[in-house]
N, C-alpha and C positions, 0 to 999 in steps of 0.2 A: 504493500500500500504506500509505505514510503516514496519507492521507486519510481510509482506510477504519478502521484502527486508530484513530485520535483521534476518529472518531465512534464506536465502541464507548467509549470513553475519556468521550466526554462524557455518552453517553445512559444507562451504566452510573452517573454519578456522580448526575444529574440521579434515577435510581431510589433510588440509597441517599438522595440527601436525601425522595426524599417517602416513603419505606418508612415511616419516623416515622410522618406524618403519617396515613398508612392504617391504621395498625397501631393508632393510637391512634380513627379515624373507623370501622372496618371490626370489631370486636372478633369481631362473630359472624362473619366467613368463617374458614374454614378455616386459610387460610396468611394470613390476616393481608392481604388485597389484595396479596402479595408481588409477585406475577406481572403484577398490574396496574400497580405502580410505576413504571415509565417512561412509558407514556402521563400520567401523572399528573403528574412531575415534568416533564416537557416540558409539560404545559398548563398548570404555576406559569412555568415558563421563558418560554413562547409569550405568557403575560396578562400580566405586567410586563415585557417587554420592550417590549411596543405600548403599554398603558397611558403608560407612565415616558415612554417617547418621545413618544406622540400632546399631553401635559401639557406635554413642552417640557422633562421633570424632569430625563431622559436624551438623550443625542444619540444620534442612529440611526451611530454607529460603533462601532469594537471596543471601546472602553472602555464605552459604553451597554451594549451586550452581556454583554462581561464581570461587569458592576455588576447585572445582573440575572440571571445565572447565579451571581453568588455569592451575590443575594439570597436564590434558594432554597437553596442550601448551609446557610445560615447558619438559616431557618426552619426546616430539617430538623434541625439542631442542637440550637434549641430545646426543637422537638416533642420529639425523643429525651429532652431533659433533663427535660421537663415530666413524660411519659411514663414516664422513668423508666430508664437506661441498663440496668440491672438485668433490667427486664422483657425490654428487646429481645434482650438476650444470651442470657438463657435462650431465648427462643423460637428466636434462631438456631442456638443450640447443639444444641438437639433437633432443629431440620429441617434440619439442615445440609446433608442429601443432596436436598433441596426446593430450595435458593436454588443448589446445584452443578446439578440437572436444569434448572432457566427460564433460570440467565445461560450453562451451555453451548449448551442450547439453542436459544436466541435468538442465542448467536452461528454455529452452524453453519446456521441460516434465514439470517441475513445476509449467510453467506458466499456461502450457493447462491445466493440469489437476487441479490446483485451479480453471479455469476458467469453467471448466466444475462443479465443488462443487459451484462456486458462483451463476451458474445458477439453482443451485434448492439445498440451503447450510441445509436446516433445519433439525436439531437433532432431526427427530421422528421417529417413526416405527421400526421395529425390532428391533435388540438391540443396536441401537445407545443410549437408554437411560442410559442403564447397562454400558458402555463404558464413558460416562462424568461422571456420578456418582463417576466409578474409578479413572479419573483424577481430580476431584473436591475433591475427599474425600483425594487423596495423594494429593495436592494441600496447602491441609488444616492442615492434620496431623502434629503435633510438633514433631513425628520421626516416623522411620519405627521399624517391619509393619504397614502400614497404615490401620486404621480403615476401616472395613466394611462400605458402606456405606447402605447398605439395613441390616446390622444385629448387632444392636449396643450390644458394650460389648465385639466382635471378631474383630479379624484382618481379615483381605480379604484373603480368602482362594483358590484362580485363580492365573493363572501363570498372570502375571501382570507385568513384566519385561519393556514390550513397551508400558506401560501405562506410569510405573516412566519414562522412556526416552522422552516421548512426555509433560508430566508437565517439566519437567526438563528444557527443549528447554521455556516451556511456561512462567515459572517462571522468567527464566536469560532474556528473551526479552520483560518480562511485558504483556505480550497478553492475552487478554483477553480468557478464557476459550474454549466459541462458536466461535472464529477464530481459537484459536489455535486444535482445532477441526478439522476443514475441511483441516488446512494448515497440519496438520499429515499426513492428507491422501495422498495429494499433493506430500510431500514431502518424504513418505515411497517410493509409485509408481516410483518416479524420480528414489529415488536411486536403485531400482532392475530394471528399465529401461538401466541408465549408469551403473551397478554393470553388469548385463549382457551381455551390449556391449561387457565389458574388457573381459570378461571369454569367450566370443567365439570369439573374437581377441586374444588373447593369445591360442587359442586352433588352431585358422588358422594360426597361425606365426609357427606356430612347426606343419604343418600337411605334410607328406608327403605320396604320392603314393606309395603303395607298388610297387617291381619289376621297378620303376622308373630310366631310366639310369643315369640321372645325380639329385640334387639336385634338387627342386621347388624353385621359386623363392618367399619365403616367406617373403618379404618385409612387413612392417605393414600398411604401407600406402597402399598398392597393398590391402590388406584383409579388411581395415577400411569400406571397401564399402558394402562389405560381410556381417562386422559383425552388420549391421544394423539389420538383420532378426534376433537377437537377442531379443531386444527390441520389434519389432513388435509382435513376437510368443507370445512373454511373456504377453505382457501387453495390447500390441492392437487388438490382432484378437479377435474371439471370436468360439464359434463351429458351427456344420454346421446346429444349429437348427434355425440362421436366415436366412438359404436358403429355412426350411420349411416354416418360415411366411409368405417368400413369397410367396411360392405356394398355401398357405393357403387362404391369404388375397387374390389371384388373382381369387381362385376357381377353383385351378388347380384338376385332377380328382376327381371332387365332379360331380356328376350326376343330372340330375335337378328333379328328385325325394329327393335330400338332403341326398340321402348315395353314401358313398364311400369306397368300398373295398382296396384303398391302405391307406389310415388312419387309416380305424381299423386294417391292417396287420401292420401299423406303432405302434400304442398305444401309444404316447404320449397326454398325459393329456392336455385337453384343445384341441388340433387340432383334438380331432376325431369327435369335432362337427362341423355345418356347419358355413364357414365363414360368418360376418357379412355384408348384406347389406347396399349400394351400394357396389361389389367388388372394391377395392382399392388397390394400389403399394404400401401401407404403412401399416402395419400389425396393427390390432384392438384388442379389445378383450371386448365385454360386461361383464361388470363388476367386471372386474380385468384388473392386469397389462401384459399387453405381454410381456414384455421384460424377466418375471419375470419366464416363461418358460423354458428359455434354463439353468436354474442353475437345473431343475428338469429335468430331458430328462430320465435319467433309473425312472424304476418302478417294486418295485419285488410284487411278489403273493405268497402266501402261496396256498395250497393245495386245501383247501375251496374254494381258486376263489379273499380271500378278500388283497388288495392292501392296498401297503407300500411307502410311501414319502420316494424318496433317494433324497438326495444332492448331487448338483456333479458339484461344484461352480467354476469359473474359472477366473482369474485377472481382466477382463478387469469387468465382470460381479459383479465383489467385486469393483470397483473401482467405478460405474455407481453407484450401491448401497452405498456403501460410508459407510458402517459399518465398524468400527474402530477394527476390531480383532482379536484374536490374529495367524491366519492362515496369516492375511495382517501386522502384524506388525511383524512378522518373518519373510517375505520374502527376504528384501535385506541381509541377515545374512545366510540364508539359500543359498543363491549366493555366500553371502563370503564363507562360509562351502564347496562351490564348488570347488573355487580358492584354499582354502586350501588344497582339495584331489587332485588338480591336481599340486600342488605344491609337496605334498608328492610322487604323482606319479613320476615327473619328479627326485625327489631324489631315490624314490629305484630303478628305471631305471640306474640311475648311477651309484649304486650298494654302493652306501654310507650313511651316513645320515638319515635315517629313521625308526631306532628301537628304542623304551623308552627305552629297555635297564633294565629293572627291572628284566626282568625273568631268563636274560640270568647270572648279578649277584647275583642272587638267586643257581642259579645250579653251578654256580663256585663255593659258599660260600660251599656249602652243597656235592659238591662231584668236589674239586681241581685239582683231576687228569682227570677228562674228558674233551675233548672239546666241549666249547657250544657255539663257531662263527658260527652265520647263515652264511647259503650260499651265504647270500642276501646283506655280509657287516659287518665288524663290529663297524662301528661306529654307536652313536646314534645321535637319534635327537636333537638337538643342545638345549641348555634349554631354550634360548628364544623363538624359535618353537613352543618349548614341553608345556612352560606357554601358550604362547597364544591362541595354538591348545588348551587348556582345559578348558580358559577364553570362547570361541568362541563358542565352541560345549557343557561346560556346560550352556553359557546362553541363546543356544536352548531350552533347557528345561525348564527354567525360561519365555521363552518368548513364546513358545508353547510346552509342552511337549512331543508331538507326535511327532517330529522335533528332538528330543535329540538322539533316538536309530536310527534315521533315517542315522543322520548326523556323526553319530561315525563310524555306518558301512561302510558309503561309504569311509571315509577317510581309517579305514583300509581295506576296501577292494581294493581302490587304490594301499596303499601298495602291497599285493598280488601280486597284479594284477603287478606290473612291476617286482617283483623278480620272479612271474612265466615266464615272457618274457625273465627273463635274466637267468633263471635255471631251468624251467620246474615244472614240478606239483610233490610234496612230502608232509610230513607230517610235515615236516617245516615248511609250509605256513598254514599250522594252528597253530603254534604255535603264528606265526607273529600276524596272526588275532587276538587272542585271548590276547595275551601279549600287544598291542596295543589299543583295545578295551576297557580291563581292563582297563590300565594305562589312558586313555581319558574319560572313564566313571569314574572310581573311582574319579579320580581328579577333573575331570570337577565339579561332586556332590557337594563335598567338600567347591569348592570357592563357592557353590552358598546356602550353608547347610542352614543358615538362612529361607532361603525359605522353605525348607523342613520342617521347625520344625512347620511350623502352616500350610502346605498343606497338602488338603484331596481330594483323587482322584473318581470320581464315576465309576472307571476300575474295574470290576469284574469276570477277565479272559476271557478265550475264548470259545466261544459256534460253533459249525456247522454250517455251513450256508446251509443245504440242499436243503431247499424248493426255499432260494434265489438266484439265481443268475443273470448275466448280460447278455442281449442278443444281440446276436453280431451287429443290425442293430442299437440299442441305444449306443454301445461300439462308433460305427463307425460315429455316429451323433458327441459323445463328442470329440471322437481323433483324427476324421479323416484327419482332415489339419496339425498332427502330423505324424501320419503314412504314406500319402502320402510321405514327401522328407525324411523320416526313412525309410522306404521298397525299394526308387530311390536309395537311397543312397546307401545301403548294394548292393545293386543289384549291383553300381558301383563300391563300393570300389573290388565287391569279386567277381572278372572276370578274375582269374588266374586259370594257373595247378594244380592239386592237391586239388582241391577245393574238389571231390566230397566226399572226405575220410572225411575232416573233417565234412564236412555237416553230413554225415554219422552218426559222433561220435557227434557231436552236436543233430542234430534228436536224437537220444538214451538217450544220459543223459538228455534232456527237458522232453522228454515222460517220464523216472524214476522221475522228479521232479512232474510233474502233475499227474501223478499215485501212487506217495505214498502221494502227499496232497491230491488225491484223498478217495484214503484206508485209513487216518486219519482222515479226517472227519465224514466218515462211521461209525467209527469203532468210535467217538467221539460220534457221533449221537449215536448208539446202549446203549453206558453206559448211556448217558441222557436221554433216553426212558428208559431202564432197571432199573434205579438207585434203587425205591424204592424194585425191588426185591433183586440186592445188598444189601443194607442199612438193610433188615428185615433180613439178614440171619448175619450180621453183628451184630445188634441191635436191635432186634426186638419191641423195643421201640421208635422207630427211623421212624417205616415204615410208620404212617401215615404223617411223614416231610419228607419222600422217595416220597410219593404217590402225594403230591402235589405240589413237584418240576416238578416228571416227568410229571404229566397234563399240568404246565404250560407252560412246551418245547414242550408239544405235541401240544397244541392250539397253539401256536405261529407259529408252523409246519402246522397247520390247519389240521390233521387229529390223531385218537384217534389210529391207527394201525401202530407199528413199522414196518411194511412188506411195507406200503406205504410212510414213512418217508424215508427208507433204498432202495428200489429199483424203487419206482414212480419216486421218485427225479431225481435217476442216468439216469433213460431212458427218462425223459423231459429234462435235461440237454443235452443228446443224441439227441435226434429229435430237439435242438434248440445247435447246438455246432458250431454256427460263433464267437463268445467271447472266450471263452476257442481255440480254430483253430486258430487263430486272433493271440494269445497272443503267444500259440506254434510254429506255425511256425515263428514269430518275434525273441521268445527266441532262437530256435535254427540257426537261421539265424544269432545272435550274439554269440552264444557257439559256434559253428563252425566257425566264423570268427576269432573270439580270436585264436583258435586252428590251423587253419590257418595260422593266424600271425605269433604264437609262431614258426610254421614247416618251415614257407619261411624264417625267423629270423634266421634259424640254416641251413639253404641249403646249403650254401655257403660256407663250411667249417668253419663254429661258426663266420662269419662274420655278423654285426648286421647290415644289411637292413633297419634296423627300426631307426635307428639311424642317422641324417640329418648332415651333414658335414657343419660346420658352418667356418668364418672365427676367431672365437675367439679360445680361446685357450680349451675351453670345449664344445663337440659335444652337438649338440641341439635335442633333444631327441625326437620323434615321438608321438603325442600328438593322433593321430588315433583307438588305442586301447581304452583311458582313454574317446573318444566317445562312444566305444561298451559298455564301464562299464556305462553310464550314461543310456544309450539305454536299458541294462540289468535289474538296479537298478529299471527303472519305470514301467517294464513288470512286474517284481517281487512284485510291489507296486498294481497294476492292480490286479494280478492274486490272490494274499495273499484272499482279501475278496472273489472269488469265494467260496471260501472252509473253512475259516472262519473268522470268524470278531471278536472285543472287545466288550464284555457283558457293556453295560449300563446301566440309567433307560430308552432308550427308549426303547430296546428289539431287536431291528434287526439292519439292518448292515449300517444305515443310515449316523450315525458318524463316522465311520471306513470309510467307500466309501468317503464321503465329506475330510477327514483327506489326505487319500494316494492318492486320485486322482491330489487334490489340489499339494502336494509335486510330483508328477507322470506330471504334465501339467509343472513346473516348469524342471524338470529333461528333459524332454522328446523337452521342447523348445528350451533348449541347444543345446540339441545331433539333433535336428532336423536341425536347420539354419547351423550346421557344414553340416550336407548331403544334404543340399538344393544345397553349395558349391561344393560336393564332386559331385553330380548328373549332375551338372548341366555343369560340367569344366571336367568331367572326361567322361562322356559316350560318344561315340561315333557311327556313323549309323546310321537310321531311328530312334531306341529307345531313339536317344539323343530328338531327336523334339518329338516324344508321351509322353517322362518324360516333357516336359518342356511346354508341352501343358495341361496338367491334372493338373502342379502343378498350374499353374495361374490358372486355372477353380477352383483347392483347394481354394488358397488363395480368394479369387474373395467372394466364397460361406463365407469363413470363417470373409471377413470384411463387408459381408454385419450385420453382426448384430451388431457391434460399429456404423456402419451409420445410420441405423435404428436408436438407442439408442442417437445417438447426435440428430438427425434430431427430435427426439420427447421431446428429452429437451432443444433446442434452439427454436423450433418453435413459441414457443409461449413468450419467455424470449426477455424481454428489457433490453438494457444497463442499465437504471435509475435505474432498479431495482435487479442489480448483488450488490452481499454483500457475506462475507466470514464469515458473523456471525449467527453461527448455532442456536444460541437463537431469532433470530432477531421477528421470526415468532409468537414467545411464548410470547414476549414483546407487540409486537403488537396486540394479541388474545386477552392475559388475564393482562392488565395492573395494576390491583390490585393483581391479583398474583403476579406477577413479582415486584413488590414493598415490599409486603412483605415478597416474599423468597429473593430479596435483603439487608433488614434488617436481618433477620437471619445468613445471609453470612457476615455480619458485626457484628455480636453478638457475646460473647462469644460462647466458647465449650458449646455443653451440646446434647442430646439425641431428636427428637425429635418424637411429636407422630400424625403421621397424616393418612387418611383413608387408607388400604390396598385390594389389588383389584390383579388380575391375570396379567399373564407375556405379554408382546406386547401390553399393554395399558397405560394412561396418569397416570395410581398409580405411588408412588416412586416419584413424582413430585419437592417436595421441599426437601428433602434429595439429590437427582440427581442435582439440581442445585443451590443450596447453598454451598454441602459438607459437611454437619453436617450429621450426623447416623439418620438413625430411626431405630422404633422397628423394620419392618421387610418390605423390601419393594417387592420385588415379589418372591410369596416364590416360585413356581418351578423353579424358575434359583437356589436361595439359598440351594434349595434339589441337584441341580443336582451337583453344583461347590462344597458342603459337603458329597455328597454322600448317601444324608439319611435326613429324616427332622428332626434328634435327636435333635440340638442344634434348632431349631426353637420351637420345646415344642408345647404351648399353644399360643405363641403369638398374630396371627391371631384374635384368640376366646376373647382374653384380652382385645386386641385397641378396637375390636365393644362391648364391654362391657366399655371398660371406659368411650366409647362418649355415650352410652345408658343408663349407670343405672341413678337413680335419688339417686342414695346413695353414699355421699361424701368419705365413708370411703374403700367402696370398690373399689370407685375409685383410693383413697388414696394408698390404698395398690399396685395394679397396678403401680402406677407413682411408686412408691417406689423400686419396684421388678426390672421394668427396670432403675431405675435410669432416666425417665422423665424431661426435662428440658424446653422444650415448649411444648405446646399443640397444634395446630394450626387447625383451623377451619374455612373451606373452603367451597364453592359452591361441592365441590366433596366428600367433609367430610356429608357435607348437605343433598348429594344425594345420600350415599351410605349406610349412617346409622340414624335410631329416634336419632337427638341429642339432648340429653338433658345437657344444658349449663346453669344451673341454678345452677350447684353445684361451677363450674367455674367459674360464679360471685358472687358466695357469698366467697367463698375460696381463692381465686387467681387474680392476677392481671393483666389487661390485657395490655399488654407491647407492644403493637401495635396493630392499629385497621384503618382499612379503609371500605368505603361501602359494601365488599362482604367477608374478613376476617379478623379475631381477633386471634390475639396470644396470650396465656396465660402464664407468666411464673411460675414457679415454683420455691418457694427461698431454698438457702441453708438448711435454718431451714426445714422447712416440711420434704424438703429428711431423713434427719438425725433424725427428731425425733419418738416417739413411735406413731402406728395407732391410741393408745386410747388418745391420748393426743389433 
């Protein structure tokens, strides 16, 4: 209770200091980025923390921490003074019942959702191990980079950003590891819970009806109610695969022969068998986990017939599961990155404020006599903006780096997107894009280079996705309680004159967008089929490295005939086109409204429509568009991996789909709860009640799988036995382990060497919960996060050779190679290899020993001296 109080204590303090700071960067939102302040002042907290330390400036202990948690105090102090104490008072005066709804709220999110980790807290299974490892070994580290903890001798080569943030918090409040574990998770969920509220409250406070005769009354209290569907999309529904448990578990058309024709036309894994007897209202599953289904819901095929595991994970489903990363420890950051495009938005609407401004003194320098004021303004982005926007969206990339190119785009497309409202479409707007882009990616990189100089990505461009794609009845299983108030919504907003023309032009340019990624993957396909005949006319030395590339795209394709990769594909694609249908008629439902917009915008004789008549002294800008752009972003997020994915080691598009859909359910929850709004206030006629009748049958289907998912983990859960310590479990199982990986954790630095064993099992044991390195703890993660198993060597073959031979010197040399510093020898070390520990006690001393293991250390001298000595 302590623990979990002091981190309300800190993240609540870390909010008031950057509140300043937003309040003074953020003028056009609503509440001032109020709601978004704690992600914010924990990414001031999280960037000088690693900076200060990685320079050497700070030490990675509590006083380092400390000195950089009071650094942001102390800037937020500032800002305020800068600012203006005056100004913040009044505004908190007026929303006082604003800043009483996000910090109750945000604490009664933190309470459930620890209470949900307390009721089943234990740090096992999937990679929850790989994850304390990370914050045990930065924990530990005397500076950054922080040691590898599975590959001694490297620094940790994973984006690891929300790892230092979560030790950070762990360190400054004393908490122990296995709490501050579960309370991470707790405490990320919160804040993209209340970080989402703010973003679709500031998007309903500025929403207006187009052709509206007078103003809405966008009061924030009037919308607070609204913007609850925020939170829920985000973090509590789940998709509509726990409406199939139900039917599954009920025996809904299953035959009493035990087949079922609409199961197997569904194909979801796991439900095309027959439910388990007795039928039950609570979904079963012999010998696995049900719950663990709806993160799998798509499934691709290759040619052959044989099937591909897609991930296609969703908040509340990462929350249940309780893995710590790095998709969940980006999220409230990737909210902030929201608030920031819609910040930018609402400045280049205004037609001021929103260029870096690089390129356009680039073309002054370089040719004086021409004009090079965008149409769109000329003033630039203000530099405390321009800093933070590059702090913010570069430590995207640090904290997930498929989040980085995500997040850059949308801000400049933001941009765009309102100097196309207030000037139409020209070649300008690419400029915008691109000088914007540049200037946020370049710089972003920059603050974050450190990182870069020991990151190695397992990204090996982009391959075709032919054989794979998504079928529109699994699209519609994971989106659907998205696309429901998405499709109400547009349907509401776009019930004016003049509509059909742009539909029109929308239709057209979607169809070009889906037909040249169409004819590019084709035509990608073809080269990687073709290649070794390329390659031999090239180099004809080359063509047996030509010949077994293209084999391996052809197997993967599952057929050896380019004729059947190149036109099979496109007519299964054809004969199953609800996914691709799905996605086109959404995109152009949003290109056409944009289009739209901009034509009723300009009706009026260049009167802006769009523009909400406030009683301040600056018009409050129409926040409706910067919907279409969020609605746009995640079709494009969607549609990307039909056509092609990021080449990894797994081979198909399993990480790419898990990556965009994750950011695609985030984007799409936004712009959804805005149109649940818009549907639900704006339709009128019989279609108001059919809209408002399907969405509740949506919603209904889409929380039956958090109920489910609570109801199977309180069921059986006592008060007595809630705890928020992730280790608690391990303690209790193996308490001679855990006595002697707790001596190592109080021991000096040094390497150690214990059994090594495959990825998703109990190896990695005492490295993972000590924080000291080992030789090598599960190497396919260590292949995948280096790209390669180059820096892994021999290692593997070493460890079961040092615990095997009966010969001291080879053993010698090993310890020596890696720099060995205990040995430890375990029930698992026992069981996995012939130990022979004969060389150990005649050699080496054993520095700790209880009934089931023995530590041996190794002294200075031996390291250092010669084998034959």
């Amino acid at each position: 209770m302590i623990s979990f109080l002091l981190w309300i204590l800190v993240i609540t303090l870390l909010g008031w200091a950057a509140f300043p700071i937003l309040f003074h960067l953020f003028p056009h939102l609503s509440d001032k980025g109020y709601g978004l302040a704690k992600p914010a002042g924990l990414l001031l907290f999280g960037y000088l923390y690693w900076i200060l330390v990685t320079f050497k400036i700070l030490p990675n202990s509590w006083t380092g921490v400390a000195a950089a948690f009071l650094l942001v105090l102390i800037s937020g102090c500032f800002v305020a003074y800068r600012t203006g104490w005056n100004r913040i008072k009044t505004w908190l005066s007026t929303f006082q019942w604003l800043v009483v709804v996000v910090d109750v709220g945000f604490i009664l999110f933190f309470a459930f959702f620890a209470l949900v980790r307390a009721a089943y807290p234990d740090i096992i299974g999937t990679e929850k191990p790989m994850e304390l490892a990370f914050i045990n070994s930065i924990l530990r580290s005397g500076s950054f980079p922080a040691a590898d903890p599975w590959l001694s001798g490297y620094a940790i080569s994973y984006y690891h950003f929300g790892y230092i943030m979560v030790a950070g918090i762990i360190k400054l409040t004393g908490t122990i590891s296995g709490v501050g574990f579960n309370l991470a998770v707790a405490l990320w969920f919160s804040m993209a819970a209340a970080g989402v509220f703010s973003l679709v409250l500031n998007i309903l406070a500025n929403l207006q009806k187009p052709g509206a005769g007078k103003p809405a009354d966008n009061s924030l209290i009037k919308r607070a109610g609204w913007a609850i569907f925020g939170p829920i999309l985000l973090v509590l529904a789940g998709n509509w695969e726990g409406l199939l448990e139900l039917l599954h578990s009920t025996g809904t058309f299953w035959g009493a022969t035990g087949q079922s024709g609409f199961w197997k036309w569904l194909d979801i894994q796991e439900l095309t068998a027959p439910p388990v007897l007795p039928l039950n209202w609570l979904p079963s599953r012999p010998g696995g986990i049900w719950w663990w289904r709806a993160s799998r819901v798509l499934q691709d095929y290759n040619l052959a017939g044989s099937s591909r595991e897609i991930i296609d994970e969703f908040p509340f489903f990462s929350l249940f599961l309780a893995d710590l990363h790095p998709h969940i420890l980006s999220m409230p950051f990737v909210i902030l990155a929201c608030g920031l495009a819609l910040e930018l938005y609402f400045r280049a609407r205004s037609g001021s404020g929103f260029r870096s401004g690089w390129f356009s003194s680039i073309l002054k320098w370089l040719f004086p006599q021409r004009s090079t004021q965008s149409s769109c303004g000329s003033e630039t982005i203000p530099a405390g903006l321009f800093w933070f926007s590059a702090l913010l969206l570069g430590g995207l990339s640090f904290l997930n780096t498929w989040d980085f190119p995500i997040g850059v785009g949308l801000c400049c497309a933001a941009i765009v997107l309102g100097c196309y409202l207030n000037h139409g479409w020209s070649g300008q707007r690419i400029v915008e894009f691109l000088e914007s882009g540049i200037a946020f990616g370049i710089t972003g990189a920059a603050l974050y280079l450190p990182f870069y100089v020991g990151f190695a990505s397992q990204a090996g461009g982009l391959l075709p996705s032919l054989a794979f794609f998504t079928r529109g009845t699994h699209l519609w299983v994971m989106f659907g309680v998205m696309f429901v108030p998405i499709f109400f919504g547009l349907m509401a907003a776009l019930t004016r004159e003049g509509l059909s023309d742009s539909l029109q032009a929308g239709l057209g340019k979607s169809a070009i967008v889906v037909g040249v990624l169409w004819m590019a993957m084709l035509l990608l396909g073809l080269i990687f089929a073709s290649i070794s005949g390329f390659i031999g006319l090239v180099n004809p030395g080359l063509a047996s490295a030509g010949d077994s590339a293209s084999g391996l795209f052809l197997n993967l394709q599952g057929s050896a005939s380019v004729r059947d990769i190149l036109l099979i594909t496109s007519l299964y694609r054809l004969s199953s086109p609800g996914a691709w249908l799905t996605l086109l008629l959404l995109l152009t439902l949003v290109w056409g409204g944009l289009i739209w917009l901009r034509k009723w915008k300009t009706s009026g004789q260049g009167e802006d429509v769009l523009a909400v008549p406030s009683q301040s002294s600056e018009p409050r800008q129409d926040s409706l568009p910067f919907v279409f752009l969020l609605a746009a972003a995640g079709t494009g997020l969607v549609l990307f991996p039909e056509f092609f994915y990021l080449r990894d080691q797994f081979g198909w598009r399993m990480n790419t789909i898990f990556k965009f859909y994750y950011q695609t359910w985030i984007l799409w929850s936004i712009a959804a709860s805005v149109f649940t709004f818009i549907f639900w206030n704006w339709q009128r006629g019989a279609i108001k009640w059919v809209t408002r009748v399907v969405f509740i049958l949506s919603m209904v289907a889409a929380m039956l799988y958090p109920m489910y998912c609570l109801v199977d983990r309180f069921k059986t859960t006592r008060l007595t036995n809630l705890t928020l310590d992730g280790n608690a479990y391990f303690v209790s199982a193996y308490p001679d382990e855990t006595a002697a990986i707790n001596f190592l954790a109080n021991s000096h630095d040094g390497t150690v060497a214990e059994a090594i064993g495959g990825s998703y099992t109990g190896y990695a044991r005492v490295s993972t919960q000590s924080g000291q390195p080992t030789v090598l703890g599960w190497p396919g993660h260590e292949s995948q996060w280096r790209g390669g198993a180059k820096e892994i060597g021999s290692r593997e073959s070493d460890i079961k050779l040092l615990y095997q031979t009966d010969d001291w010197m080879e053993a010698l040399n090993i310890i020596k190679k890696y720099r060995i510093r205990y040995i430890y020898i375990g029930s698992l070390e026992q069981g996995t290899y012939r130990v022979s520990d004969g060389k150990f006690k005649t050699n080496l001393f054993p520095v700790y020993q209880n009934p089931t293991v023995t530590i041996y250390e190794v002294s200075d001298q031996l390291l250092v001296q010669s084998p034959s000595s």
